[in-house]
C-alpha positions, 0 to 999 in steps of 0.5 A: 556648693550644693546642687540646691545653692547651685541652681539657685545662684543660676536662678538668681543671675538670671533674674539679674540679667533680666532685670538688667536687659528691661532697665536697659529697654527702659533707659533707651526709651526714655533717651529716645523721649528726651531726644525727640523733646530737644529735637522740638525745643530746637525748632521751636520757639518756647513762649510761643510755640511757633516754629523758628528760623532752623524750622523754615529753612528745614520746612523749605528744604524739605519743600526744595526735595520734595519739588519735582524737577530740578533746576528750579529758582529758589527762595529762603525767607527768614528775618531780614534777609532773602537769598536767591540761589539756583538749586541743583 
């Protein structure tokens, strides 16, 4: 191979490689995308766009974390059914 045909082919798999390195940025940004949709979908209810019971009981457990000092009695209310539990 020549040293022209050389530096071109280095050239060329550069280009390749750069092409490939943003393709790759791109497809990683748009799986984020998706992810952080199904993350929404999964708390929320789609013809109405209120939040389930999967997002009460993660609002009240964040709510629970968030609560200073422990011990304390908490609640969980969704559908039909409540419980009462210590938390520790």
């Amino acid at each position: 191979m020549s040293l022209v045909a050389a530096a071109l082919a280095d050239r060329f798999a550069a280009a390749t490689l750069l092409v490939v390195m943003v393709r790759t940025g791109l497809t990683f940004r748009e799986n984020r995308l998706i992810l952080e949709q199904i993350r929404e979908q999964a708390v929320t209810d789609a013809l109405t766009g209120l939040g389930n019971r999967r997002r009460l009981i993660d609002d009240l457990d964040r709510a629970r974390v968030q609560s200073p000092g422990s011990g304390s009695v908490g609640m969980r209310i969704a559908g039909d059914w409540i419980i009462w539990r210590t938390w520790d």
